[in-house]
N, C-alpha and C positions, 0 to 999 in steps of 0.2 A: 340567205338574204332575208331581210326583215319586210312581216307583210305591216307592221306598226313603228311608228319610230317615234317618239316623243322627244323632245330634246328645251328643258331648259323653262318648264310652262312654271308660271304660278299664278294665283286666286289670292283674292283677299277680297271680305266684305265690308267696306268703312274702315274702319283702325283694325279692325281684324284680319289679320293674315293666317288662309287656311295653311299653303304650303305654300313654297317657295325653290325655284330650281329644280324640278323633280325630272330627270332623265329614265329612260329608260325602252327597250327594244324589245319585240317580239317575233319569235320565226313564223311560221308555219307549222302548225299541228300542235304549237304550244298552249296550255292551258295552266292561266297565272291567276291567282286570288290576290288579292287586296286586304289584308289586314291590318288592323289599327285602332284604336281605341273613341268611342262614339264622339264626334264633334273634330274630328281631323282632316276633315274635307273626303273623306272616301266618296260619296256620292258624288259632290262637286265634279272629283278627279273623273268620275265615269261620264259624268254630262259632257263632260270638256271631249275627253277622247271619242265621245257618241256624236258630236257639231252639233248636241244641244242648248250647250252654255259657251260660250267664249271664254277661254285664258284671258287673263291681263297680260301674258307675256308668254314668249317661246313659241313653238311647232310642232306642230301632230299631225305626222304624213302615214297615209295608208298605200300602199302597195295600189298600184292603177289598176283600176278592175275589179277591185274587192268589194264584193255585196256586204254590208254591214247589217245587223240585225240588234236592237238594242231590245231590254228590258227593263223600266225606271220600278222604282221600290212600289209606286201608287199612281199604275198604268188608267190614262185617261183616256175613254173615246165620245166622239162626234155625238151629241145628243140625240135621240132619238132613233140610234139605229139597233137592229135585235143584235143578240150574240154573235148569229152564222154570219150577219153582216159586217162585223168588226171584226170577225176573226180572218173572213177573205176579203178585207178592206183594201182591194189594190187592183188597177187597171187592166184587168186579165180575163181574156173573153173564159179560161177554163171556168176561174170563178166564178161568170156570170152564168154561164151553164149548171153547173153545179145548185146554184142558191136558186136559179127557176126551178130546175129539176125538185129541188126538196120544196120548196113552195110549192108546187102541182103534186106531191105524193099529200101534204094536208091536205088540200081535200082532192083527194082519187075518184070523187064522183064525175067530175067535168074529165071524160075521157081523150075528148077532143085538148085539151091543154097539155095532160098527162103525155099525147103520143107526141104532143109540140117538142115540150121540153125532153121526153126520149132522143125524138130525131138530133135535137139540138145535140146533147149529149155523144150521139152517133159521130157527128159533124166533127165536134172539135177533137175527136177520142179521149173524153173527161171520164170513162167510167174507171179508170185507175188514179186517177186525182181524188174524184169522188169516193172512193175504197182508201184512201192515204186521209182524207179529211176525216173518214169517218173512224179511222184507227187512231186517229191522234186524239180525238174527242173521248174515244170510249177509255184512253191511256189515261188523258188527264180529268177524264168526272164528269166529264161536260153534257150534260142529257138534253135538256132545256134550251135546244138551239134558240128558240123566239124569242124569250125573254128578251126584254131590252133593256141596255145597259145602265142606264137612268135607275133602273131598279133592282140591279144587278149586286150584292153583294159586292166587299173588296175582296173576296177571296175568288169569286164569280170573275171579277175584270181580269185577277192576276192570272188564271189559272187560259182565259180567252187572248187574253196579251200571250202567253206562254206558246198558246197552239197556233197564234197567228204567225209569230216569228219559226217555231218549225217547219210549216209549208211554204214560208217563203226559202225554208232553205238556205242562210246567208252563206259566206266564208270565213265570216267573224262575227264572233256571236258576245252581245256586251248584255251582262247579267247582274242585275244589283238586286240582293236577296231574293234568288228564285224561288227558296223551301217554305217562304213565309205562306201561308194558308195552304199548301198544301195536306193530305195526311200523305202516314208513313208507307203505305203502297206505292202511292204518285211520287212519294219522294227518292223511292228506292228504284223505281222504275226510271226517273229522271236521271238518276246517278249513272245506272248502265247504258245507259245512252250517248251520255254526255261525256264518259269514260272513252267508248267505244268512235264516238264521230272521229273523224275525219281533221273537223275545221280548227280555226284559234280560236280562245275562250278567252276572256276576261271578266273576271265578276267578283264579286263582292257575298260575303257568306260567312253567319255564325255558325251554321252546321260543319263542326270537327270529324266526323264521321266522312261528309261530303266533300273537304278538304282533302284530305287522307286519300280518297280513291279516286278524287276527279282530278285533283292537278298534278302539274309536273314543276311545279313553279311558285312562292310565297316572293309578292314584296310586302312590307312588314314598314309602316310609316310610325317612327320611333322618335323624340325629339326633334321633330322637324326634318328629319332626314329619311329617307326610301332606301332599303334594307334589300339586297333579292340574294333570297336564297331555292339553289336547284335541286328542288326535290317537294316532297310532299310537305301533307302538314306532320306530321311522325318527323321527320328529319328536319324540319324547322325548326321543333320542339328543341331537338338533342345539338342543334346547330346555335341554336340560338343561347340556349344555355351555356353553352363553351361562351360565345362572346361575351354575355354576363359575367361567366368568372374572371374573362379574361379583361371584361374594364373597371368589375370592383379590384382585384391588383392593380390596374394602371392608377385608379384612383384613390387605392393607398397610398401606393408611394408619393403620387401626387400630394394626397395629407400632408405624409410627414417633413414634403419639404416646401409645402407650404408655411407649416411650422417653424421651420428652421428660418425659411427666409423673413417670415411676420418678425420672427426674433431679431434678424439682422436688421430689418427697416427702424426698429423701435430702438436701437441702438443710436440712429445716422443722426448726426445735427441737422439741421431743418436746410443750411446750404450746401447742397450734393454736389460730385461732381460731375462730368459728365459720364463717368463709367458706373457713378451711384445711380444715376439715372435711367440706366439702359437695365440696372438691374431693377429698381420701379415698375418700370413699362411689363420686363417677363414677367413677375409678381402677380401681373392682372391674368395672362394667362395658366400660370399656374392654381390660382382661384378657381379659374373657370373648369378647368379640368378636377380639380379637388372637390368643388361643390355638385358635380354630379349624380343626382340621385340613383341608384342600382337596386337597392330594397324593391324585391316584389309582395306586398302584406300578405297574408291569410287573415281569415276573418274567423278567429275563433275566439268569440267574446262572451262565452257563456253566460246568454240571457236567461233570466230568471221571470218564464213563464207559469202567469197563475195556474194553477194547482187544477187540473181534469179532476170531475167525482167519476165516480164509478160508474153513470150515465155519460156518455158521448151524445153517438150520436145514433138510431136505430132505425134503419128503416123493416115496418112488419106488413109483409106482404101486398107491396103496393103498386100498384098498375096507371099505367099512365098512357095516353097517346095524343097526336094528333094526327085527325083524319084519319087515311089508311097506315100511319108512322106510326108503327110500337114503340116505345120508348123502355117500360118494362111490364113485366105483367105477372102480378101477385109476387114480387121479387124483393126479398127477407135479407137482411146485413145488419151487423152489427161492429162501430166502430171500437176499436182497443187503444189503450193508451199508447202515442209515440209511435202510431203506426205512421206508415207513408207508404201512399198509393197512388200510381199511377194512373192512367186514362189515355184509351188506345183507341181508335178501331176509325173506320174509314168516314168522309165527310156524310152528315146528315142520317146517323146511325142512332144520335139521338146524346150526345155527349154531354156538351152545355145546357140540356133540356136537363140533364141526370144532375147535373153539378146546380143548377135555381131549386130542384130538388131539392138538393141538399142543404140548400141556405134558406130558403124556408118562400123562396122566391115565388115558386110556382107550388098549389096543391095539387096535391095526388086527385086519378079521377076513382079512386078505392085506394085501400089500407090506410095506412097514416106513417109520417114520420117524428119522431118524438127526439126533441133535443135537450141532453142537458142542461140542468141552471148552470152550470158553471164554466159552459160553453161560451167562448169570444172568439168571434172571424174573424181572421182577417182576409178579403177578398181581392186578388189581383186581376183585376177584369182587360178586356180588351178596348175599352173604350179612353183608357188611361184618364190624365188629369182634366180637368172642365174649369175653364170661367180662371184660368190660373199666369197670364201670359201677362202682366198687370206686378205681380209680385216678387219679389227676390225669391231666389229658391229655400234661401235658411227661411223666410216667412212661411215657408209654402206647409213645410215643417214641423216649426217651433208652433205654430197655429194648431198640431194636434196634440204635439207633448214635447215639452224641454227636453226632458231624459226616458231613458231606460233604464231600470232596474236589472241587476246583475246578479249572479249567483252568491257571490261572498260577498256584499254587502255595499258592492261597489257600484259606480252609477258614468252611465254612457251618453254624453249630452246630444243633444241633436247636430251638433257641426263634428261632433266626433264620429257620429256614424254617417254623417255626410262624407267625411272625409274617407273612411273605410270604406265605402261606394265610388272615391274617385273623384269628388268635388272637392277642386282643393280650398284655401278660406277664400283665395283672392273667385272666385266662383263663384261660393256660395251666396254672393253680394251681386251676382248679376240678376237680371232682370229675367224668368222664363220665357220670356219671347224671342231671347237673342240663344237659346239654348237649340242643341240639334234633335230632330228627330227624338234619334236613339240616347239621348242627355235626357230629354223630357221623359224618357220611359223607365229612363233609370232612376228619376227625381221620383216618379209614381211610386216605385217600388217601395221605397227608403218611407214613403207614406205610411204606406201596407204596415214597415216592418216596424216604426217607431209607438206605433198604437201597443205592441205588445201581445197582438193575439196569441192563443194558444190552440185555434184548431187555423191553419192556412191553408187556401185553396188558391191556390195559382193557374188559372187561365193564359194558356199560352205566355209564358210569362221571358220565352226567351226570343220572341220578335223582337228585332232591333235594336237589339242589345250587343254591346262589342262582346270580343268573347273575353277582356278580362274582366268585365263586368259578371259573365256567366262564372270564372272561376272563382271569384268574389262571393258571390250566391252561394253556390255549389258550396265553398265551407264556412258562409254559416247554418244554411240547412241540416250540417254535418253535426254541426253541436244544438241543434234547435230539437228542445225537448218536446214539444206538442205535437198535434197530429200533423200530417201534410196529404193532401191530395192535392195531384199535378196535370193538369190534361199538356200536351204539348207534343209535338213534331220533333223533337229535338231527343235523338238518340241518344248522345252521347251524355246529355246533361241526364235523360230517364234513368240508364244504366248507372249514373253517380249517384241519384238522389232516392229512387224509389226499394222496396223490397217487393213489392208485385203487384197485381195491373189488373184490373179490370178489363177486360179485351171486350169491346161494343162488334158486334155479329151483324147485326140487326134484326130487323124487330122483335125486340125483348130480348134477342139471345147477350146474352150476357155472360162470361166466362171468367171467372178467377184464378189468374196462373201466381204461381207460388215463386215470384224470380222475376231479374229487371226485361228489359226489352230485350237484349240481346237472345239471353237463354228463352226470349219465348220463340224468336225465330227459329233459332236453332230445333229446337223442341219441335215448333211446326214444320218444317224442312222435313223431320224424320217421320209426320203425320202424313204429310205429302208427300210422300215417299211409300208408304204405301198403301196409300188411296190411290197414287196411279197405278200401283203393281197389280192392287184389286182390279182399275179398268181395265188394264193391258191383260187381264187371265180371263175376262169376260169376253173382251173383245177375241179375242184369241176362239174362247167356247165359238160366241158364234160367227167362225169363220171357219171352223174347222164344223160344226155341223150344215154352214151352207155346202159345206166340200163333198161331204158326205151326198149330198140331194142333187147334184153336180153330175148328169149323164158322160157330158163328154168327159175322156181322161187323154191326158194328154201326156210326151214324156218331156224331162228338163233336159234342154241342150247343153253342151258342155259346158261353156260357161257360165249356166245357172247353178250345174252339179258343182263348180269349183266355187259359187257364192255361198250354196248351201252349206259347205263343208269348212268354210272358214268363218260364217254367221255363227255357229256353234261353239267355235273356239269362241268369238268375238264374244258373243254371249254370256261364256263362262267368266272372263277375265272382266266387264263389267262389272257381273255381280259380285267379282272377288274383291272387285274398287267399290264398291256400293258397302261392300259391308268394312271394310277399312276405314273408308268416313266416318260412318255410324260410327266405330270405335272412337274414330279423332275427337266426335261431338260430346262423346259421354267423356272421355276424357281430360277435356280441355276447359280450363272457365275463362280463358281471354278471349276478350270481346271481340275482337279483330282475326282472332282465329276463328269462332263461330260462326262467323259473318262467314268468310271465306270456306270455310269447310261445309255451310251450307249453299251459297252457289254452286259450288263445285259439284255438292250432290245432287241438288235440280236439275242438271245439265247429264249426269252420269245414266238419273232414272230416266228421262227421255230419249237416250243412246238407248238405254235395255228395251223401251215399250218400241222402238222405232226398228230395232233388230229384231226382234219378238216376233212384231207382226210379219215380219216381211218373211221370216224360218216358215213360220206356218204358212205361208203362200204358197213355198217351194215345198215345204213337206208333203202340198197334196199328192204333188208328183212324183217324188224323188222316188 
């Protein structure tokens, strides 16, 4: 039985028709993405289904009883109130226990208020709500309960939107771009969650990675029509590809007898008859099926970036902070031609501090950074287009340069690479204000790239962006001869475009792994592995010398003696799994198998430190 049933809804804005007729059902425990290319109503489609927007037409019944929990791309809360209060923003004496309770621990002098809100505490049994609040917080980044949301970062609202909707706990949980401001800890932490619950998912998401291991289910909004297909993003891919081949054949044949028929019409005297006529009328549908576009482009345009000197870019020994935040400290690089780097490491690490760095944005507070003369950015920032909602997009454009210059002497106009971005001509004539979201981010892009630079530094650059827009990118960065550094959340496109990473630590630590994202997990997995083998041999020391100081002895009852005796086998067959992996990871360079063969090993090394301890328990006795 379906806890979702949609049947028949459609939107349109003015003369604009987002979709039309879109049916479609969901069960219980299913978890369906929504793809499609920016400007097809995807978000609309999530308002409608969330009762934040109304359909022009059709029904969206939800299962009687179903807690719904929604989350919009650019989460807005009530003026004036701090984080902990928009995050438990909801009629609930727990919450109100909880947010005095943490009000009275800032200031712990007035002991009198402090045992207030204990008792309170006592009263409603919040201090397991209270312990669930504060494990969700510490999951998603969240430090700064008081902060108030007025001054709250958008990364700040989305990540407090995020942890309000998991303590309420819904049964259907509506998601449009949750990975957006996250980093890749929270993102990867969010994945096994959302893999593992329970409830029905619906959301929206360019993370291909995220696709891949959270859903059970793609619909796919293709020419106006909603596409589902059962299975992940991996099987969408190979699913979807069959129908492509299977309708450029249907719209061959359709050609060629479109062809045949164009010839018979051109034959007919102008007074038909009625069996001339019937064959007119199919003609129109044969058209329609003949002119259907199947071409998916690649973007391999070989641009002809000016010429790097033998100066890039260098940074010599240079320190930076703010307040108590390292950023780097006396820390020496040197960029090389055609390089591409990535930028990793957890929020407020000092990333975007490191990339004004490097654009000359911010000085060093010691060393210096020295850029070559022949150096040109080009900068894709977060804050995208300005002052631009007024102009056609080819103006938006052609205002920085007609063309681009080519490797063989050839030249890419600005509506050509418009069009190679997905703006087709009848578009490029619209006004940016009528464009969506994720249109205007890809209009910014196409800014960035028609300048021509030759060192580019991409700023999160794959927020809201559809993902054929990401595979668009992805190969012209492929053939783009200058340098690239990338900060971004976005796995799957790091792993395409980078050759290795700056991993941010914090403060000042800085780390240079030699490989995309993937192999740096994998890599870490097997550091972490044993770093806990180290704890679990320490802990072990001292619990076997408390054993030792240990007067009473005591003997194992029989059934401790038959745990002992099979902890040991247990033991052994672990670390025979433990080092199996390890081989999987050095052997393996698919992404997807790294990925997998290092949770797998996370989970093995915790069985061995968790067996470990407990042998030596029984060992004092046995």
């Amino acid at each position: 039985m379906n806890v979702l049933s949609v049947e028949n809804i459609s939107k349109r804005y003015g003369s604009r028709l987002l979709f039309e007729n879109f049916s479609f059902g969901m069960a219980q425990g299913e978890k369906v993405a929504i793809v499609a290319p920016n400007g097809s109503g995807k978000s609309t489609l999530m308002k409608a289904v969330a009762g934040v927007e109304a359909a022009d037409t059709g029904i969206i019944t939800f299962r009687s009883g179903i807690r719904i929990g929604y989350l919009p791309q650019d989460p807005i809360f009530p003026a004036g109130l701090t984080l902990a209060e928009a995050i438990m923003a909801s009629d609930n004496p727990l919450r109100d226990a909880v947010i005095a309770y943490e009000k009275a621990l800032e200031n712990a002098d007035d002991h009198d208020a402090l045992q207030r809100a204990m008792d309170e505490m006592d009263r409603q049994n919040a201090w397991d709500y209270e312990a669930r609040v504060q494990e969700v917080l510490g999951q998603l980044g969240i430090v700064d309960t008081s902060l108030k949301v007025d001054a709250a970062s958008g990364g700040q609202r989305k990540r407090a939107a995020l942890a309000k909707i998991m303590l309420e706990e819904p049964d259907f949980l509506i998601l449009d771009e949750p990975t957006n401001h996250l980093d890749l800890d929270t993102i990867e932490w969010l994945e096994k969650w959302l893999a593992g619950a329970q409830f029905s998912l619906l959301m929206v998401t360019h993370d291909r990675y995220f696709l891949d291991r959270v859903c059970t289910d793609i619909l796919e909004i293709e020419r106006g029509e909603l596409v589902r297909y059962t299975g992940n993003y991996s099987y969408f891919l190979e699913k979807k590809a069959e129908r492509q081949a299977n309708l450029a054949t249907t719209v061959g044949k359709a050609k060629n007898l479109m062809k045949t028929e164009l010839e018979w019409l051109r034959r007919q005297p102008k007074a038909r008859s009625t069996k001339s006529k019937s064959r007119v009328d199919a003609f129109d549908d044969i058209k329609a099926h003949a002119t259907i576009r199947t071409d998916q482009q690649s973007v391999d345009i070989g641009v002809r970036t000016e010429r790097l000197g033998s100066k890039i870019i260098e940074f010599h020994k240079v320190t930076k902070a703010f307040d108590d935040v390292k950023i780097t400290d006396h820390f020496s690089y040197t960029f090389n031609r055609k390089e591409k780097l990535g930028i990793v490491g957890k929020n407020g690490t000092g990333k975007t501090s490191f990339v004004k760095l490097l654009l000359g944005l911010e000085e060093p507070d010691g060393g210096k950074v020295v850029q070559g003369e022949t150096v040109k950015f080009g900068h894709y920032d977060q804050e995208g287009l300005i002052n631009a909602d007024h102009k056609r997009v080819i103006e938006v454009v052609t205002e920085i340069a007609e063309v681009i210059e080519l490797k063989k002497g050839q030249k890419l106009t600005a509506a050509q690479l418009l069009e190679r971005f997905l703006f087709s001509r009848d578009k490029q004539w619209q006004l940016v204000s009528t464009l969506s979201g994720g249109e205007k981010r890809r209009l910014y892009l196409c800014t960035v790239l028609i300048a021509n630079p030759n060192f580019l530094v991409l700023d999160e650059p794959t927020n809201d962006l559809d993902i054929d827009t990401l595979q668009v990118l992805e190969d012209y960065l492929a053939s783009y001869d200058g340098c690239l550094v990338v900060v971004s959340h976005d796995r799957f496109f790091m792993d395409k475009v980078v050759d290795h990473l700056f991993v941010f630590e914090g403060q000042a630590e800085i780390r240079d792994f030699p490989g995309n994202y993937s192999q740096y997990r994998a890599k870490k997995a097997i550091e972490d592995s044993a770093e806990a083998k180290e704890t679990s041999a320490a802990k072990t020391k001292e619990k076997a010398a408390a054993a030792e100081k240990s007067k009473e002895k005591i003997k194992l009852t029989y059934g401790e003696r038959l745990e002992f005796e099979k902890l040991e086998k247990t033991i052994e067959e672990l670390e025979a799994k433990k080092e199996s992996l390890a081989v999987g990871l050095s052997n393996t360079n698919n992404n997807d198998e790294l990925m997998k063969i290092s949770a797998d090993l996370e989970i093995v090394v915790a069985k061995i430190e968790e067996a470990t301890t407990r042998w030596v328990e029984l060992a004092e006795w046995a």
